[in-house]
C-alpha positions in Angstrom: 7.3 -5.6 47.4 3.7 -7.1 46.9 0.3 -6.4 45.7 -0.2 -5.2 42.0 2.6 -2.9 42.1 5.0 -5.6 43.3 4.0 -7.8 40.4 3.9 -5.3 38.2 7.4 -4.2 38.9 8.8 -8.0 38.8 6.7 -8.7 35.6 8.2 -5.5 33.3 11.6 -6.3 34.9 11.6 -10.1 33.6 10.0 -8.5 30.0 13.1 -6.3 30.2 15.5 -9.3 31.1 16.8 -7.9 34.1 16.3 -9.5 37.7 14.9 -6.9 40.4 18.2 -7.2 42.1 20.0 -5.8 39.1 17.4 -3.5 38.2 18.0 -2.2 42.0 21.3 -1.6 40.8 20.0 1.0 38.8 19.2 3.9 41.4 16.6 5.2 39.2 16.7 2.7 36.2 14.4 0.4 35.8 12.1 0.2 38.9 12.6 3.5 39.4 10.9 4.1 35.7 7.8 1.7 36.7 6.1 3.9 39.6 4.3 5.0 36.8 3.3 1.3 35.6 -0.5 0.8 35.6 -1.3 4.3 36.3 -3.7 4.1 33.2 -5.7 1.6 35.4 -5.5 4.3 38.6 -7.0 7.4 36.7 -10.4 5.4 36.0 -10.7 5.5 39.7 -8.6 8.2 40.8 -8.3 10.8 38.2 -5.4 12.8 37.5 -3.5 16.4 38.4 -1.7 17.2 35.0 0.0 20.2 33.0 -1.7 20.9 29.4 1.0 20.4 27.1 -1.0 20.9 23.7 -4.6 20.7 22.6 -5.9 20.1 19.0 -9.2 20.8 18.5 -11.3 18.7 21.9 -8.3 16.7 22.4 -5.9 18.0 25.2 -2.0 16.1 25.8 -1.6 16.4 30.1 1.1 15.3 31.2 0.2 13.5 35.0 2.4 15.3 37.9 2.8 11.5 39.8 4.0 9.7 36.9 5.1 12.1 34.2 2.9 10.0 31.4 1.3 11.7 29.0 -2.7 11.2 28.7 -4.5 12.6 25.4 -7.7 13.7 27.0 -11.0 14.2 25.8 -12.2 17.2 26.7 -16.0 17.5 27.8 -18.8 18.9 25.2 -15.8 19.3 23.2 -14.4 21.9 24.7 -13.6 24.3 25.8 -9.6 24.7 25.0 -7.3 24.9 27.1 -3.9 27.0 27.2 -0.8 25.0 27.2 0.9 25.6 30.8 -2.7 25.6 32.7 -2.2 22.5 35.5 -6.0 21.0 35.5 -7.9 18.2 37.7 -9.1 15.5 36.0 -11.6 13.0 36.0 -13.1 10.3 33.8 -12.5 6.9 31.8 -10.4 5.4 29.5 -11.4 4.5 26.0 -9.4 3.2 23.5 -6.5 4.8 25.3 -8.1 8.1 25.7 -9.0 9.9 28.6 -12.8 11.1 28.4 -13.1 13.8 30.6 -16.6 13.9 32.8 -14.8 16.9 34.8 -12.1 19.3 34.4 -11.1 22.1 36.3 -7.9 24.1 37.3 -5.5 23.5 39.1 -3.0 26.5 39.2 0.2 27.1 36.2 0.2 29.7 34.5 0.0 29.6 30.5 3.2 29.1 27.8 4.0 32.5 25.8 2.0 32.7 22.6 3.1 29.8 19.6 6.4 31.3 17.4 5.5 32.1 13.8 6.7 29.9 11.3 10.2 31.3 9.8 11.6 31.3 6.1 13.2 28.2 5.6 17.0 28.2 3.0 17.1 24.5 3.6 14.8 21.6 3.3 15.4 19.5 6.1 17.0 21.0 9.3 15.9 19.2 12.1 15.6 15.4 12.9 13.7 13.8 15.6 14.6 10.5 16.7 11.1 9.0 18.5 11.9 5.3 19.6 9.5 2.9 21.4 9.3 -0.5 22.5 8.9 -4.0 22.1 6.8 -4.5 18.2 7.9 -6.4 15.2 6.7 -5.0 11.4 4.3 -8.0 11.3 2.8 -7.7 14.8 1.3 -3.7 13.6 1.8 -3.5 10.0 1.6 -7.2 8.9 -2.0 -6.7 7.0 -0.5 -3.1 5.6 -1.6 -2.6 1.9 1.6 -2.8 -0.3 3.7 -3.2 2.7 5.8 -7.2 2.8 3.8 -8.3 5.4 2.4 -11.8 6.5 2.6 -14.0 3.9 -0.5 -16.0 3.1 -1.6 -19.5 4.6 1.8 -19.1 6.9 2.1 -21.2 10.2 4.7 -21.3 12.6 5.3 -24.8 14.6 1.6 -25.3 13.6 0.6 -21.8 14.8 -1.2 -19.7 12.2 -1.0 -16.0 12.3 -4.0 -14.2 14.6 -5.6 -10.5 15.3 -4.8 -10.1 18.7 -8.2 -9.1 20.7 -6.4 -7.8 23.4 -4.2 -4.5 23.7 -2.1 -5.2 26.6 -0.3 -8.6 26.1 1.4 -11.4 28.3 5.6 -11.0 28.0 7.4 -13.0 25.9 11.0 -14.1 25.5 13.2 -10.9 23.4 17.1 -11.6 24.6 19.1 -13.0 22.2 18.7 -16.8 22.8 14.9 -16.4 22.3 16.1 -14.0 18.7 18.6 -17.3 17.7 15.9 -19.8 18.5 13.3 -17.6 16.5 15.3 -16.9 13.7 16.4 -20.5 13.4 19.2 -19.4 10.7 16.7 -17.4 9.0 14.1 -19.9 8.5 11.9 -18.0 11.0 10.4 -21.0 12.1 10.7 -21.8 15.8 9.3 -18.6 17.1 6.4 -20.7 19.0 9.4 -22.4 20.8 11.3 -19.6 21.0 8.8 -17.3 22.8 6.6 -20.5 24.8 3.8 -19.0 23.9 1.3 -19.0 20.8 0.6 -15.9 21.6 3.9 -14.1 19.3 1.6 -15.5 16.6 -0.7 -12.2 17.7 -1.0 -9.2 15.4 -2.8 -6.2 15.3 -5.3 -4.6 12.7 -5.8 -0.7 11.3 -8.5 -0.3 13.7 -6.2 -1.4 16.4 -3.6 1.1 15.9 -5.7 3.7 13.4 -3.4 6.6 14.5 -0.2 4.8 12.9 -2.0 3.2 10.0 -3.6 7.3 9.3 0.6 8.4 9.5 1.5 5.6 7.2 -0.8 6.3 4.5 0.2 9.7 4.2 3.6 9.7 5.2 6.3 7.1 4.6 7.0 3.8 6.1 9.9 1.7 5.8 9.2 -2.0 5.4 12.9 -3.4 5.5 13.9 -1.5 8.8 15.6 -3.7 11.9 16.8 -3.7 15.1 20.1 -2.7 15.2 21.3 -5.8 18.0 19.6 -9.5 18.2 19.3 -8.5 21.9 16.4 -6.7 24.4 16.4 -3.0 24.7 19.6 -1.9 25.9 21.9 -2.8 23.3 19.4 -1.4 20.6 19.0 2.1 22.3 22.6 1.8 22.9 22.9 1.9 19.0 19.9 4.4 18.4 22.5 6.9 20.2 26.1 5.4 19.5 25.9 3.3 16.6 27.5 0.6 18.9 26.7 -1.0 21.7 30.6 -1.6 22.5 30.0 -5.3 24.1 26.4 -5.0 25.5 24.0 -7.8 24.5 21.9 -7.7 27.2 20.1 -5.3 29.8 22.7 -4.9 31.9 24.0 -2.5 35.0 25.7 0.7 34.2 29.3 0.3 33.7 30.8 2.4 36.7 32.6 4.3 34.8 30.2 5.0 31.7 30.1 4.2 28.0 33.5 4.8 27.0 32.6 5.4 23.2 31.1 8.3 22.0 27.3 9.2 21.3 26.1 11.4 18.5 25.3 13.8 20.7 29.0 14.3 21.8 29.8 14.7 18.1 27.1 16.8 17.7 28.0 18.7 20.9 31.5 19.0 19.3 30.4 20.5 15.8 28.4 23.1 17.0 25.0 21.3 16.2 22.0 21.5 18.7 20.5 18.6 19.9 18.7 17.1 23.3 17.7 13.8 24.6 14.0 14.3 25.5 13.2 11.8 28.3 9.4 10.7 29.9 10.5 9.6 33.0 10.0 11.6 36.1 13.9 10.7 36.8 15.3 10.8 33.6 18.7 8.5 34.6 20.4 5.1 33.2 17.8 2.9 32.0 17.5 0.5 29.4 14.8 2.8 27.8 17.0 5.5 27.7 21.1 4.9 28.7 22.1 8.3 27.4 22.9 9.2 31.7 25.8 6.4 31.6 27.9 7.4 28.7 31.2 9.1 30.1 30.4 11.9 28.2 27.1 13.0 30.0 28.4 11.6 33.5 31.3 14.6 33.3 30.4 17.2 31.0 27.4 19.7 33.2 26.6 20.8 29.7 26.1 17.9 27.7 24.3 16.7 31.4 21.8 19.9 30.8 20.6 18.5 27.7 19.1 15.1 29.0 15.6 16.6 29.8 11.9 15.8 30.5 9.7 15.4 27.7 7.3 18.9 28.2 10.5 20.5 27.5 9.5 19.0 23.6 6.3 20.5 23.3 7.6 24.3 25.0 10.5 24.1 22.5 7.8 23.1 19.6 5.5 26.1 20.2 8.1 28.4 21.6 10.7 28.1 18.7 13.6 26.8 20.5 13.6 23.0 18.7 17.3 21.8 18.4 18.6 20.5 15.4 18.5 17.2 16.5 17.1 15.2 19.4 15.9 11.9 20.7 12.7 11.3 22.3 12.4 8.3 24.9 9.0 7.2 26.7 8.1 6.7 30.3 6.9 2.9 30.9 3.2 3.3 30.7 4.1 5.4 27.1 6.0 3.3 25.7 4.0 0.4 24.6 5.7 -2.4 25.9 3.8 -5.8 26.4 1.6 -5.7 29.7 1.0 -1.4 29.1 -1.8 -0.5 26.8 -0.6 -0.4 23.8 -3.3 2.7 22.7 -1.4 4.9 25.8 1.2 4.7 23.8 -0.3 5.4 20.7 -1.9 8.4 21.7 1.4 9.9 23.3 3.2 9.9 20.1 0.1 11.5 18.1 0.7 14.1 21.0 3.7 14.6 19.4 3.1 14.7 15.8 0.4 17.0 16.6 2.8 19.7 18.4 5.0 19.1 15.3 2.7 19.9 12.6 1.3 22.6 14.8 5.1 23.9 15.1 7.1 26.9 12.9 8.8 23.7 12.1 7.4 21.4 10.2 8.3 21.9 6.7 12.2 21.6 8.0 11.5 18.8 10.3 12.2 15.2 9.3 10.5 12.3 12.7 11.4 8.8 12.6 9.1 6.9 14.9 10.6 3.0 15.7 10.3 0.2 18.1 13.8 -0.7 19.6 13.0 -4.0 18.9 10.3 -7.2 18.2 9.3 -7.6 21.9 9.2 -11.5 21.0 6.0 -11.2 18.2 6.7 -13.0 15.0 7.9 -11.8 11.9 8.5 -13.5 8.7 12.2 -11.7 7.3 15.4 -12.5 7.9 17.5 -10.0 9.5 20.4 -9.7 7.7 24.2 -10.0 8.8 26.6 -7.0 9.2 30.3 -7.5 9.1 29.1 -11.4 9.7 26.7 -10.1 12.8 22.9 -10.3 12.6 21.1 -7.5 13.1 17.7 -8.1 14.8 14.2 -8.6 14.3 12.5 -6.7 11.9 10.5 -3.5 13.3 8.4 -0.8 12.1 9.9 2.6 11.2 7.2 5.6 10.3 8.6 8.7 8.7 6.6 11.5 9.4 8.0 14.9 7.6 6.5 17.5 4.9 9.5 16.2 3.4 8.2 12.4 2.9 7.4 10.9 -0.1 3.3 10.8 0.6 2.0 6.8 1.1 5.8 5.2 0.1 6.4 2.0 1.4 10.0 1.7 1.2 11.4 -1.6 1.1 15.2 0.0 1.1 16.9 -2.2 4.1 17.6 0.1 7.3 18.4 0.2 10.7 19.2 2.3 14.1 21.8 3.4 12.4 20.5 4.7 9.6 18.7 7.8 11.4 22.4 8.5 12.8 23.2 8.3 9.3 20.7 11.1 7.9 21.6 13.3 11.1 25.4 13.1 9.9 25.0 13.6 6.6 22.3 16.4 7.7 25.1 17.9 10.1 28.4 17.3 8.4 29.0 15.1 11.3 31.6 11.9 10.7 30.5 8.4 11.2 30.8 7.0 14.7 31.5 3.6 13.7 31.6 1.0 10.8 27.5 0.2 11.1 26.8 4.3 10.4 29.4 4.4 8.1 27.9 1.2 6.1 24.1 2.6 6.3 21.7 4.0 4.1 20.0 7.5 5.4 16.8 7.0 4.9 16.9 9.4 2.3 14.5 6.9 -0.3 11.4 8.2 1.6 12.1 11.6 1.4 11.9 14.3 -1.4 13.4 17.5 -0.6 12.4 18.9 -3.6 8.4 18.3 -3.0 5.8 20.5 -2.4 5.5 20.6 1.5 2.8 18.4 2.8 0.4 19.7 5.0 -0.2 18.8 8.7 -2.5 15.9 9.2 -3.7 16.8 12.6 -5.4 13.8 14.4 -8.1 16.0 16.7 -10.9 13.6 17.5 -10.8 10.6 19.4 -10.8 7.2 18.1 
C-alpha cells in the first residue's frame, strides 16, 4: 500500500476504528468500500464514464462506473437533458461539490421506460425510506438553525469557543466509545477538546455551507432531540438502524462467522408480507460497517432475502418505474457519505439526488424519508444523550424528515433515536417490536400530519 491511495485507505480505516489488518478481514468491507475514496479529486483531472440516473432541470445525478459514487452534474449551457439510462463521458470541475460539465457526450445504454403516473392513494403514508449517513453531530450542521436548540451562546469547551469551519473536508477525530465517555464527561459535555485531541470538534458549519439541508429543513421537518442509537462508531449504530440492537457490538468489528444471530426488520418485514430493500452505494455491496445488512444470518442463508441487498441505481429505476418497496434503507459509498476527510458537499449533493427522484416519483404524497447521520463523527454537541434501560444512547445527530406528509418548517424537539424510524415502519406495517429499544420509542409521528394538504415537491435544480 502507498502513495495517496495507501494513506487514504489507512486514514478512513483509523476514522472508522478498525486497523487495516481487520478491515482485511472484511473481503469487501471496509477497504474494499474505499477504491472509491478521493475519486472526487480524480474527475478534475480525469473525468468520468457514468449512467444518468435522474436529471432536474440542468442538473443531471451520474452514477461513475469505477466507483459507483454518485456526481450531480452540471450540465453545459444548461442543457440539454438527458434520459435516465444514457451512459455519458464526462469532463469538467468540481464546485461546491458539483460537477460542471465543459463536455458531455455518450457513451452507449440505452434509456429507462417512460416515468409511472402517479396512482390514487387510500392511505397516507405507505412507504418509508430510511437514508442514513455518516459521522455529524446536530451542532456541527444545524447548531446556528433558527428555532432549532442549538449552540448556546458565549459557550467554550476546555477554553475552545465554538467556530464556522472554512473547510469542507475535515481532519478525523476520535468517535469510539472512550472518546463519547470522555466527551460526555457524565453529561457535562465538557472534555470534548480532550476527548477528540483536536480543537477542531469545536468546528461547525453555516446555511451556506450545507444550503441543500438547511432549504429541506425549512420546509420540511427536523428533529432536534434525535441520537445515536450506541455511544460507539458506526457499526453498532447501523447495527441498530436495521435491528434495533446491536446484540454485544460496541465497536467496528469483523463479521461474526456465523452472522448476526438476531433478527433485522427486514426479516420481519420479509415475514409479514411487506416489501422492502437495502439500497447499497458500494460497487460490492457486502459486510461493512456502512452497511452490515450482508452478515446477519438471515441474508447469509436466505437467496431471497440475499436478492434484496442491491445497488443504489436500483432506487432511482424503482422511483420512476413504480416498483418502490414499502420500506427500504439507503446506505452510501465512502466518497457519498460525508465522512470526515470526503467532501462533505459530495455528499450533500447525492442525497438531493435523491429527494429529487422522490418528489419527481408517483410516490411522494405516500412517502415518508428520514435522512440521519449514524453518529457525531467526534464534532461537539452541547445535549446530553440520555440513558435507556440505564445505557446511554449516543451523541446527538441531525434527523431531516422529508415527506408531503411533514408538518412544513417543525422543529421537533420530541426525543428520538435509530429506533424510532423502526418504530414508524412497525406501526406503519403491523410489524412487532424487535426489541425493548423499539418497543420503548416514539415514531416520529410529531413531525408528521396525515391529515395535511400534501406538500408539493421542492425540487433543488440549480447548482449552488
Amino acid at each position: 500500500m502507498n502513495g495517496w491511495r495507501g494513506f487514504l485507505k489507512a486514514s478512513f480505516a483509523a476514522a472508522l476504528g478498525i486497523s487495516l489488518s481487520a478491515c482485511m478481514g472484511f473481503g469487501s468491507g471496509l477497504v474494499g468500500d474505499l477504491g472509491g475514496l478521493g475519486r472526487s479529486d480524480q474527475v478534475r483531472a480525469d473525468g468520468i464514464r457514468g449512467t444518468v440516473l435522474d436529471v432536474t432541470g440542468s442538473l443531471a445525478a451520474v452514477q461513475d462506473e469505477r466507483s459507483r459514487t454518485i456526481f450531480m452534474v452540471q450540465l453545459p449551457g444548461g442543457g440539454p437533458g438527458l434520459p435516465p439510462g444514457q451512459v455519458v463521458d464526462l469532463t469538467g470541475d468540481l464546485q461546491n461539490g458539483v460537477l460542471h460539465a465543459d463536455s458531455v457526450s455518450l457513451a452507449g445504454g440505452k434509456p429507462w421506460p417512460q416515468a409511472a403516473p402517479a396512482g390514487e392513494s387510500a392511505e397516507p403514508i405507505q412507504h418509508i425510506l430510511f437514508l442514513l449517513q455518516e459521522n455529524h453531530s446536530f451542532d456541527n450542521y444545524f447548531g446556528s438553525f433558527p428555532g432549532a436548540d442549538g449552540i448556546p451562546p458565549g459557550v467554550k469547551v476546555e477554553g475552545v469557543a465554538p467556530f464556522h469551519l472554512q473547510s469542507f473536508r475535515t481532519a478525523n477525530l476520535a468517535h469510539g466509545q472512550r472518546a463519547v465517555s470522555t466527551a460526555v464527561h457524565g453529561g457535562a459535555m465538557d472534555r470534548f477538546v480532550t476527548a477528540e485531541k483536536s480543537s477542531d470538534t469545536m468546528g461547525y458549519y453555516q446555511e451556506a455551507d450545507i444550503p441543500n439541508y438547511w432549504a429541506y429543513a425549512r420546509r420540511f421537518a427536523l428533529a432536534d432531540h434525535f441520537f445515536s442509537s450506541s455511544d460507539g462508531p458506526s457499526l453498532p449504530n447501523h447495527l441498530f438502524a436495521l435491528a434495533a440492537t446491536a446484540g454485544k457490538v460496541i465497536t467496528n468489528t469483523l463479521r461474526p462467522p456465523g452472522g448476526y444471530s438476531f433478527p433485522s426488520l427486514a426479516e420481519r418485514l420479509q415475514q409479514a408480507g411487506v416489501s422492502w430493500k437495502v439500497y447499497d452505494g458500494r460497487p460490492d455491496p457486502g459486510f461493512s460497517a456502512l452497511d452490515p445488512f450482508a452478515a446477519f444470518s438471515s441474508t447469509m442463508t436466505s437467496p431471497e432475502i440475499r436478492s434484496r441487498l442491491v445497488g443504489t441505481a436500483e432506487l432511482f429505476r424503482d422511483l420512476r418505474e413504480g416498483h418502490l418497496p414499502h420500506a427500504a434503507w439507503i446506505f452510501p459509498d465512502a466518497e457519498e457519505s460525508e465522512h470526515p476527510m470526503t467532501d462533505i458537499r459530495v455528499g450533500m449533493w447525492y442525497v438531493t439526488a435523491v429527494v429529487n427522484a422522490l418528489m419527481k416519483s408517483p410516490y411522494w404524497a405516500t412517502t415518508v424519508l428520514v435522512v440521519s447521520w449514524d453518529e457525531y463523527g467526534g464534532f461537539y454537541d452541547h445535549v446530553p444523550p440520555p440513558r435507556v434501560n440505564g445505557v446511554s444512547e449516543g451523541i446527538r445527530v441531525p434527523a431531516l424528515i422529508i415527506s408531503a406528509r411533514a408538518r412544513p418548517g417543525y422543529v421537533d424537539a420530541t426525543e428520538y433515536d435509530f429506533t424510532s424510524v423502526l418504530k414508524l415502519m412497525e406501526n406503519t406495517f403491523g410489524v412487532a417490536p424487535l426489541s425493548d429499544r423499539d418497543a420503548q420509542a416514539q415514531d416520529i409521528s410529531a413531525s408528521l400530519d396525515a391529515v395535511q394538504q400534501p406538500l408539493p415537491p421542492f425540487l433543488i435544480g440549480a447548482a449552488k
